[in-house]
C-alpha positions as CSV (number, residue, x, y, z in Angstrom):
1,X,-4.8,10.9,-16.7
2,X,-3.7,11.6,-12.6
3,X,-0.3,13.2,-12.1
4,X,1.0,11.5,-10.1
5,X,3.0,13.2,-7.1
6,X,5.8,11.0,-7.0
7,X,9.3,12.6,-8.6
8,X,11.6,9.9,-10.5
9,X,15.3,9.4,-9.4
10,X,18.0,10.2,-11.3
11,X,19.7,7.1,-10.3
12,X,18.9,3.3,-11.1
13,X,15.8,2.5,-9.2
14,X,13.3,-0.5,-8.0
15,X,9.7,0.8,-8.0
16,X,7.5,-1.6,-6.2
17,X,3.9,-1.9,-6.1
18,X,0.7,-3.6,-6.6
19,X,-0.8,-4.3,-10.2
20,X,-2.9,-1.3,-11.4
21,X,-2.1,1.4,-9.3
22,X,-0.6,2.4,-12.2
23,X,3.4,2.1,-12.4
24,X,3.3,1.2,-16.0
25,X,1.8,4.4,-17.0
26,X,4.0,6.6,-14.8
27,X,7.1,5.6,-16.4
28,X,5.8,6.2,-19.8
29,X,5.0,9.8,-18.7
30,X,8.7,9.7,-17.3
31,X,10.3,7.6,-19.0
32,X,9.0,7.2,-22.8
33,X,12.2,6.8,-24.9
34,X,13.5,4.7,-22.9
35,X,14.7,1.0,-24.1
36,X,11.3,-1.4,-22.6
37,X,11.2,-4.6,-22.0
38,X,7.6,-5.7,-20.7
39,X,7.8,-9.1,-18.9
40,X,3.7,-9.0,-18.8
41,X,3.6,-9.7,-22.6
42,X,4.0,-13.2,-23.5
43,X,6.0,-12.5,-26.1
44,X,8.9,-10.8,-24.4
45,X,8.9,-13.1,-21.5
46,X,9.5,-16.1,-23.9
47,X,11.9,-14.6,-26.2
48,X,14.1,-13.7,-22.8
49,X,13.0,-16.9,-21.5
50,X,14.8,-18.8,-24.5
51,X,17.6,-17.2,-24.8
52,X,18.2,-14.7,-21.7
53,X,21.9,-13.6,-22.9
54,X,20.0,-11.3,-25.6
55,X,19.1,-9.0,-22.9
56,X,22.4,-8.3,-21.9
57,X,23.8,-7.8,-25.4
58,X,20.8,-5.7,-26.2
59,X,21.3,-3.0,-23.4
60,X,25.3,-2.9,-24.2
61,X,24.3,-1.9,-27.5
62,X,22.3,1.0,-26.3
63,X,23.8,4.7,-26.3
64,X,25.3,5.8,-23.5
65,X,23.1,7.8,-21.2
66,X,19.7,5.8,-22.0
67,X,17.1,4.5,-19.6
68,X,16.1,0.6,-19.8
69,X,12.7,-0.2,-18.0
70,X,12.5,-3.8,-17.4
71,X,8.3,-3.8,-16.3
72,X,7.5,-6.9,-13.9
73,X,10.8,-8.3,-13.3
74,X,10.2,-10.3,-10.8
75,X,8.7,-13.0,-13.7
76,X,12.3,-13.4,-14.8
77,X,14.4,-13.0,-11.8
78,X,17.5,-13.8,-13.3
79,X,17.7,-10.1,-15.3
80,X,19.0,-8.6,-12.6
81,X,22.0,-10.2,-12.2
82,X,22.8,-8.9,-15.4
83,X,21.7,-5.7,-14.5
84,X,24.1,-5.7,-11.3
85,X,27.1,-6.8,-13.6
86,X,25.8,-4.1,-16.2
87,X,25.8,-1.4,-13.0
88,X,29.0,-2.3,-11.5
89,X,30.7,-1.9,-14.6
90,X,29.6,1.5,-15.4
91,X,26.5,3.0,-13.3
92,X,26.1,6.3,-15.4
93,X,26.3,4.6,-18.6
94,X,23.1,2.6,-18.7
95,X,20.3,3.8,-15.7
96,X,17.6,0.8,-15.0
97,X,14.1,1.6,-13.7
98,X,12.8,-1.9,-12.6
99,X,9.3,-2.2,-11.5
100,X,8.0,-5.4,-9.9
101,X,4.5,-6.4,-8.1
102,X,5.5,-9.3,-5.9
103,X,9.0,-9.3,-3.6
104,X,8.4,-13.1,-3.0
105,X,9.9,-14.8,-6.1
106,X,12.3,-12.8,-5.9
107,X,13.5,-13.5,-2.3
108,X,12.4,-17.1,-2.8
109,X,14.9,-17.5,-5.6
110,X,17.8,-15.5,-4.0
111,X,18.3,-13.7,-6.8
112,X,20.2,-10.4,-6.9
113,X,18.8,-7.2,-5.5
114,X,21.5,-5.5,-6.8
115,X,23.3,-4.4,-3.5
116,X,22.3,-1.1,-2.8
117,X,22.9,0.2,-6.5
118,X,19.2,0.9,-7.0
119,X,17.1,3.2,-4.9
120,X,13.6,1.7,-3.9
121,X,10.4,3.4,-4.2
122,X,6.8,2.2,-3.6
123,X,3.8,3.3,-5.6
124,X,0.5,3.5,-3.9
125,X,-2.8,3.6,-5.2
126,X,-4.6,7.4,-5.8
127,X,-3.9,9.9,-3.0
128,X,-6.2,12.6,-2.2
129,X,-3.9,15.1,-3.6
130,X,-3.7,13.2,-6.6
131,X,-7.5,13.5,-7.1
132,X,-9.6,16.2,-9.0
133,X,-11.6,18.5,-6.4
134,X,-14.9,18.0,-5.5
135,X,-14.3,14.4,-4.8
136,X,-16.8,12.7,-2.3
137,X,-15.5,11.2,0.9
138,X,-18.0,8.1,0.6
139,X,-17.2,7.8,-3.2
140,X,-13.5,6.9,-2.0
141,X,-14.2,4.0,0.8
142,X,-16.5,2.6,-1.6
143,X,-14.4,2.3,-4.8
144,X,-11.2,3.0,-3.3
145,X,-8.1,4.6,-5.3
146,X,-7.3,2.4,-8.4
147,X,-6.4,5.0,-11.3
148,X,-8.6,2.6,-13.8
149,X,-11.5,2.8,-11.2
150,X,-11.1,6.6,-10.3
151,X,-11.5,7.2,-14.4
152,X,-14.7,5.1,-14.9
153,X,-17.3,7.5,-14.1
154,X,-20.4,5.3,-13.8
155,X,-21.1,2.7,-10.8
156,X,-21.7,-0.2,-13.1
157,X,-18.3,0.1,-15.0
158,X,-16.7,0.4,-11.7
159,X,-18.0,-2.3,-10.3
160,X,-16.9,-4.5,-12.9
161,X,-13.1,-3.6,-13.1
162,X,-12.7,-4.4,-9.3
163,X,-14.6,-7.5,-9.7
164,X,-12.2,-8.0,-12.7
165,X,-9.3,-7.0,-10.5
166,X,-10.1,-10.0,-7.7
167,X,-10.3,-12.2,-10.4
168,X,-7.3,-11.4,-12.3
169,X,-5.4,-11.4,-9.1
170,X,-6.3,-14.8,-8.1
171,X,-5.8,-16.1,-11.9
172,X,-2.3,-14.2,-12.6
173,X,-0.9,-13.2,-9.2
174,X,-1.7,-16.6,-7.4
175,X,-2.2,-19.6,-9.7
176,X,-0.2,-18.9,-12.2
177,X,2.7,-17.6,-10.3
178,X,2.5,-20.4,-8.2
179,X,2.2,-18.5,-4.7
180,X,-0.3,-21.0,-3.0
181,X,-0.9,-24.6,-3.0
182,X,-4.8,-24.2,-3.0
183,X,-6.5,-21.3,-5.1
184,X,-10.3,-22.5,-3.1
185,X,-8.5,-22.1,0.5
186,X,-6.7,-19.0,-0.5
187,X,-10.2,-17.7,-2.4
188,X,-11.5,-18.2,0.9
189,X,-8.8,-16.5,3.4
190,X,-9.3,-13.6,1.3
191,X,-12.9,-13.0,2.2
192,X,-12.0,-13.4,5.5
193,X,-9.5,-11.0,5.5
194,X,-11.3,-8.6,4.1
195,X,-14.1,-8.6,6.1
196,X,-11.5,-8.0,9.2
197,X,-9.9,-5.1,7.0
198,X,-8.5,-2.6,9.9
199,X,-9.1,-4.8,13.0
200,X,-7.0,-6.3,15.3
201,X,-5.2,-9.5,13.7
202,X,-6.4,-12.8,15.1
203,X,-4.6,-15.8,13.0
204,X,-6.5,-18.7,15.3
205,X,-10.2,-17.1,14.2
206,X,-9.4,-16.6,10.7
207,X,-8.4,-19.9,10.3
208,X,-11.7,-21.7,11.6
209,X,-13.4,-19.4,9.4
210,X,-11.8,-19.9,6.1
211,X,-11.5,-23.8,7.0
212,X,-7.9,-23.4,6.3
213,X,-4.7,-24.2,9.4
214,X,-3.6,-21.7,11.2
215,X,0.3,-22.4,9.2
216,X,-1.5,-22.0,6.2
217,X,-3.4,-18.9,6.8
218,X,-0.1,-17.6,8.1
219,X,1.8,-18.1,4.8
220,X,-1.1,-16.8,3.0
221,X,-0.9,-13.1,5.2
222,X,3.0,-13.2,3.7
223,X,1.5,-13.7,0.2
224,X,-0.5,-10.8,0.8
225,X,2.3,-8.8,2.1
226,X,5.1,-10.0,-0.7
227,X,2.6,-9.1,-3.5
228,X,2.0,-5.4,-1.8
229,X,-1.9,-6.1,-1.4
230,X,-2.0,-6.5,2.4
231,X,0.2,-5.2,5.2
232,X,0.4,-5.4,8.8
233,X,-0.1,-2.4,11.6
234,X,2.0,-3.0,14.5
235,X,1.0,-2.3,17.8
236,X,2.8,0.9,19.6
237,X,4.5,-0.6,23.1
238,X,6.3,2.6,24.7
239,X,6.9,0.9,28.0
240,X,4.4,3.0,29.7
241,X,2.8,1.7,33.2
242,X,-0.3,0.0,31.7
243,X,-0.2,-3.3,29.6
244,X,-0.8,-2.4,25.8
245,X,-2.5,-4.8,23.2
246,X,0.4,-6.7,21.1
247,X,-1.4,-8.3,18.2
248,X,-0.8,-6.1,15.0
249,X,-3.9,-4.7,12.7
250,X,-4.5,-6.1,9.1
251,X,-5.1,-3.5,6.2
252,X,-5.8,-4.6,2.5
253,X,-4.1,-1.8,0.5
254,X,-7.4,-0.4,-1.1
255,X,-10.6,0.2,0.2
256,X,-12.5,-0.8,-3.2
257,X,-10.6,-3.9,-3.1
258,X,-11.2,-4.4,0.5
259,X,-15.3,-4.3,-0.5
260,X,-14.5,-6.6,-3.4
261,X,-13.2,-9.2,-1.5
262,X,-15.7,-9.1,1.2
263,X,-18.7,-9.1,-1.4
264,X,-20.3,-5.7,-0.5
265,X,-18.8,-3.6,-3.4
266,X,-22.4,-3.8,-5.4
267,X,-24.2,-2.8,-2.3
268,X,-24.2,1.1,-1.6
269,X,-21.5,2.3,1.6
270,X,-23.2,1.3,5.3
271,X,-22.8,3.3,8.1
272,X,-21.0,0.5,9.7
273,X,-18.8,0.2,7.0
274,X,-17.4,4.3,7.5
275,X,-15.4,4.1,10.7
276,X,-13.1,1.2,9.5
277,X,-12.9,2.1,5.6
278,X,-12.1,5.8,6.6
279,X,-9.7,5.0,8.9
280,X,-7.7,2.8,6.3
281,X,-7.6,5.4,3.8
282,X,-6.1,7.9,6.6
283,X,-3.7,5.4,6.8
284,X,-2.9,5.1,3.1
285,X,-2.5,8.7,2.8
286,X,-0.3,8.8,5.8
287,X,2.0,6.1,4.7
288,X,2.3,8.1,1.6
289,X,3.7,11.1,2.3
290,X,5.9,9.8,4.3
291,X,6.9,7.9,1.6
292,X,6.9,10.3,-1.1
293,X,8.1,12.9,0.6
294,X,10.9,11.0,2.7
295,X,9.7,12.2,6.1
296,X,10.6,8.5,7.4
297,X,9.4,7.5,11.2
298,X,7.5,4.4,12.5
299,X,3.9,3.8,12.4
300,X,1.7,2.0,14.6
301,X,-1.5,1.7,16.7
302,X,-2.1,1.8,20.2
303,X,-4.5,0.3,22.4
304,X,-5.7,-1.0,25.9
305,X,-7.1,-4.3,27.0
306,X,-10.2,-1.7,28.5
307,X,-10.8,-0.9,25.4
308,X,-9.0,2.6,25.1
309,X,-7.2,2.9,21.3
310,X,-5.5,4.8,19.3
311,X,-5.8,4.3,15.6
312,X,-2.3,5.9,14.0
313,X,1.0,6.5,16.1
314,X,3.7,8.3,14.0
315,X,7.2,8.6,16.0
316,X,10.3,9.4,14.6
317,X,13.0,10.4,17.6
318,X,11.6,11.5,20.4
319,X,7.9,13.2,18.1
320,X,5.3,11.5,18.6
321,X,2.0,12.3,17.2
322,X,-1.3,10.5,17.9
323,X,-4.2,10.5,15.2
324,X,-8.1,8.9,16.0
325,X,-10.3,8.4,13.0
326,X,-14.0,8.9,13.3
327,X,-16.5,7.8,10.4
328,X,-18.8,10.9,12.0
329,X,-19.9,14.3,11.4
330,X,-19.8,15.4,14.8
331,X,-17.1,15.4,17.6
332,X,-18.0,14.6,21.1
333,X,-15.4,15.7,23.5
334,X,-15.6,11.6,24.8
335,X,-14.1,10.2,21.4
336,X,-10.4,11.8,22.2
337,X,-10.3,9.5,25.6
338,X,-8.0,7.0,23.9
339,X,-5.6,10.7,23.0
340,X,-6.0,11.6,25.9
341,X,-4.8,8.4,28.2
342,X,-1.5,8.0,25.5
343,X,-1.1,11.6,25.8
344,X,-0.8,11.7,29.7
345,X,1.2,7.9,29.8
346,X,4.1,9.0,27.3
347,X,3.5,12.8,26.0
348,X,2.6,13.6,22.6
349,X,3.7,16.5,20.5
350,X,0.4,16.8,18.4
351,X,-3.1,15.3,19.3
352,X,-4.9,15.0,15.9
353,X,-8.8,13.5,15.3
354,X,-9.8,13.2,11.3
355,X,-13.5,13.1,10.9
356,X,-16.4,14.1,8.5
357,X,-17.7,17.2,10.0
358,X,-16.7,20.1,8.0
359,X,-15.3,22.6,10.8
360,X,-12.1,22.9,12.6
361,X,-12.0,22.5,16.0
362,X,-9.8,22.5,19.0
363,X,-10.6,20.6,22.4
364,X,-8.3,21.7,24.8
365,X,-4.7,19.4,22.9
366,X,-7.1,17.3,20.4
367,X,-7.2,19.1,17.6
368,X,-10.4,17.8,15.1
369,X,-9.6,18.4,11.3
370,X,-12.1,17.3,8.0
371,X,-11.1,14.9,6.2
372,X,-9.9,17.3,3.5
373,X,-8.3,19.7,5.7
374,X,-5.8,16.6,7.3
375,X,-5.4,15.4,3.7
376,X,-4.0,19.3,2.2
377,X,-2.1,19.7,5.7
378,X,0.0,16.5,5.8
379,X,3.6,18.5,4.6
380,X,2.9,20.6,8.2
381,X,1.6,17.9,10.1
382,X,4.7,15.5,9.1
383,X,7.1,17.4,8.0
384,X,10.6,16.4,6.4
């Protein structure tokens, strides 16, 4: 068992996020005697299914302070406009945590969202801080963060619950939800896209190489985003004098998915692989704490048509703070040119590099943190 850093609200709540980064298991911890009704077994979906008035005169039979988890709601939509009736009546009386792994059905069937009487939170796969010490850097670009995969100790066993994960996905998630059209073109995209995992979004080029049109391979990036398994990295315009690249980055949410779907999780991590895998999980981590810890901003990359790049840019007001990923155990005083160029063209309040080396160092503003060190110093770095 992780624990798991996130702190539940005392208040109705939406928790959103992909399957098996373990939401189920969090609210047990939490939320144990609470009334549950499990949408992912076939037998509670059909009984609701049938005859979805019992839910309602099931919960209003409940004892007044009690906690009703409704797990996967999104695979009967229609709940929660009974649960906004229930919490408009009386919020206190009855508190809901609803936890769902795909926002597209329910925005498709314009369905209730309950109008602000829920807080939203997201729930990510493993953090570093949420992992037992000694873990290896490579260990967690090749198998990424699933709580399922972080438990299995041995390779072979690891190897077969992601491959188990892609295939459940594409079974559950996509055909039988009905999210795509065709599971072969989608099947396709998907090794695509995760073979461009952290690079610079090209629509066009994916396309031609999945053999799907460029409308469909759009819709299929919003499948990816609706379901929580993919999202999209804007690029950082500040209006400074030099023209910026505008196409956003793609990230899969897991780097031991990301190798899953690109067919290179049996093979042992490459060097090429390091750069791009480390810098996604700096992301993840980022977009965590400032997630779970309610530090809010904007984050985004930055780059120049010559080349010159930033890979994070956190801004919130007028702090800005610039971070560069290197897959490497050494710093070269070259690889902070990208810091540099943003920090001269629009000023930043902190110049950070993550890398693999395991020293601290400071180059004149960059300073160069291990991988560790950035992870245990994200409340300073980004504070609330």
């Amino acid at each position: 068992m992780f624990r798991r850093r996130l702190q539940p609200p005392t208040r109705s709540f939406f928790l959103l996020g992909p399957r098996a980064t373990g939401k189920t298991t969090w609210l047990r911890q939490h939320f144990g005697k609470a009334r549950w009704f499990n949408l992912l077994q076939e037998k509670e979906w059909s009984r609701l299914l049938r005859e979805p008035g019992l839910f309602r005169q099931e919960v209003e039979a409940l004892p007044a302070g009690t906690w009703v988890v409704v797990d996967e709601v999104q695979r009967l939509p229609g709940l929660l406009n009974e649960v906004h009736d229930l919490l408009s009546h009386d919020a206190k009386r009855v508190r809901f945590a609803l936890t769902g792994s795909s926002a597209r059905k329910l925005r498709s069937r314009d369905v209730n969202l309950l109008a602000g009487r829920a807080a939203s939170r997201r729930f990510f796969p493993l953090v570093g801080a949420e992992l037992p010490g000694g873990t290896q850097v490579d260990d967690l670009l090749r198998f990424g963060g699933l709580p399922a995969v972080r438990s299995e100790p041995q390779v072979r066993g690891r190897v077969e619950l992601l491959e188990a994960y892609r295939d459940t996905y594409l079974a559950e998630e996509i055909r039988n939800e009905g999210l795509v059209r065709s599971l072969d073109g989608f099947s396709r995209f998907l090794e695509v896209a995760a073979l461009l995992n952290g690079q610079v979004l090209n629509v066009t080029g994916v396309a031609r190489d999945a053999g799907v049109s460029r409308t469909t391979v759009q819709g299929f990036f919003e499948v990816l985003g609706d379901t929580m398994l993919g999202s999209l990295l804007p690029a950082w315009r500040p209006r400074a004098r030099v023209k910026e690249v505008a196409n956003p980055k793609f990230y899969l949410f897991d780097t031991g998915v990301a190798r899953t779907l690109s067919g290179r999780l049996r093979d042992p991590l490459h060097a090429t692989e390091r750069g791009p895998l480390l810098e996604a999980w700096v992301l993840h981590e980022v977009r965590a704490h400032l997630h779970d810890h309610d530090v809010g901003g904007e984050l985004a990359y930055w780059r120049l048509p010559s080349g010159l790049e930033v890979d994070l840019v956190w801004q919130r007001g007028d702090r800005r703070v610039g971070i560069e990923v290197k897959g490497s155990e050494r710093w070269r005083t070259e690889d902070g040119a990208g810091l540099r160029a943003l920090d001269e063209a629009v000023g930043l309040d902190r110049c950070l590099v993550v890398y693999l080396g395991d020293r601290r160092l400071k180059d004149k503003e960059i300073e160069v943190l291990p991988f560790w060190e950035f992870v245990g110093e994200l409340g300073r770095l980004f504070p609330a």
